[in-house]
C-alpha positions as CSV (number, residue, x, y, z in Angstrom):
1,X,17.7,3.6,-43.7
2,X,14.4,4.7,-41.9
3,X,15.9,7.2,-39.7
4,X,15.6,7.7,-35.8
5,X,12.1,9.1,-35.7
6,X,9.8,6.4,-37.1
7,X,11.5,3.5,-34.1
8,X,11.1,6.3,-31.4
9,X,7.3,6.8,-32.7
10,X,6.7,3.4,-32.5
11,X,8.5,2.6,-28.7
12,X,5.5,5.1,-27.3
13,X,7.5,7.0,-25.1
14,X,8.1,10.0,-26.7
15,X,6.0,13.0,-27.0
16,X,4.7,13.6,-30.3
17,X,6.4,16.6,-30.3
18,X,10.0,15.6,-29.5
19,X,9.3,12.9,-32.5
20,X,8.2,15.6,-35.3
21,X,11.2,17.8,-34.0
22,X,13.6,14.6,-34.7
23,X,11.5,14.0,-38.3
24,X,12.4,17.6,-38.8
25,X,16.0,17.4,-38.0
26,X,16.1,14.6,-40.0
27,X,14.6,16.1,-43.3
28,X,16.8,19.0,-43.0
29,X,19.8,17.5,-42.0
30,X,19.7,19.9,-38.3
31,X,19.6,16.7,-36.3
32,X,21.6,17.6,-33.8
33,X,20.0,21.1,-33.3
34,X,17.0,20.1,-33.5
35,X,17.5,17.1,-30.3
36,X,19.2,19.8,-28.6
37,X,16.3,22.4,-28.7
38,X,13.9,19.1,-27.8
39,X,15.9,18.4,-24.7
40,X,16.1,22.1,-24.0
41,X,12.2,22.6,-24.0
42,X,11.7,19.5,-22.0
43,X,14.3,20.5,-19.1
44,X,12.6,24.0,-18.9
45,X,9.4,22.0,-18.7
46,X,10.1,19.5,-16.1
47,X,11.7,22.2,-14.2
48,X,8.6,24.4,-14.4
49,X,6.3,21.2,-13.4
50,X,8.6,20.5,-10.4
51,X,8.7,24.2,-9.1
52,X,4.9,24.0,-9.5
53,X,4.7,21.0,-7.3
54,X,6.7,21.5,-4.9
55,X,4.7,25.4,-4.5
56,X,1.9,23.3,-3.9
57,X,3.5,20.9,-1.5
58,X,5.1,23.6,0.9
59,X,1.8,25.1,2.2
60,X,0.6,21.7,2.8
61,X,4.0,21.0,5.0
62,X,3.2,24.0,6.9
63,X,-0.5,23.0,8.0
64,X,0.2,19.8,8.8
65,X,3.4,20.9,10.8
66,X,0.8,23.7,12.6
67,X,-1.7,20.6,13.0
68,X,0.9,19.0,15.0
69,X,2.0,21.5,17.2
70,X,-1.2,22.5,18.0
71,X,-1.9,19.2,19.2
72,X,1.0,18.9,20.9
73,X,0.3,22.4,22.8
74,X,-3.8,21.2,23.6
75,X,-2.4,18.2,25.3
76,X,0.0,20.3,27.3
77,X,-2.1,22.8,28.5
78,X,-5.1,19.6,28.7
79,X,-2.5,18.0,31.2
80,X,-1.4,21.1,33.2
81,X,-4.9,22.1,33.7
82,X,-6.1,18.6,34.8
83,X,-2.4,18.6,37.1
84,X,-4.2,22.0,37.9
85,X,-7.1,20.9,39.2
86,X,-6.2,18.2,40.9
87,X,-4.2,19.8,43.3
88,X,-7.3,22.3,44.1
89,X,-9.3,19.4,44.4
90,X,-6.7,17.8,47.7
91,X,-6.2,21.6,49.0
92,X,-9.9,21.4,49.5
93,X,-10.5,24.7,47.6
């Protein structure tokens, strides 16, 4: 038969990479090694792109949650002060 690497080449949706390790498992009869070690280097790899993102996305949390509460605290201290000076303004002061 043709083997397992020339239908995943043609499907697209492998890496190059994960295909020549299969065509290399194939040739030297290591199949199953060599689909574990693919797997293996793709885990590590997804898991290093995913610890990556979400560094990224954690400082962004934190501004925006600091956006917010600083907002929040303006419109207190806007409404206390304009409480404030209303009651000034009927004391005659």
């Amino acid at each position: 038969g043709e083997g397992v690497a020339g239908p995943l080449e043609r499907t697209e949706l492998f890496p190059m990479a994960a295909i020549q390790m299969v065509r290399v498992g194939e040739e030297t009869g290591t199949l199953d090694q060599q689909v574990e070690s693919a797997a293996n280097f793709y885990a590590r790899e997804t898991e290093y792109k995913l610890k990556r993102l979400t560094d990224l996305f954690e400082p962004a949390v934190v501004l925006f949650m600091g956006f917010i509460v600083g907002f929040v605290a303006i419109a207190l201290i806007s409404a206390m002060y304009g409480v404030l000076q209303n009651v000034r303004e009927g004391q005659g002061v």
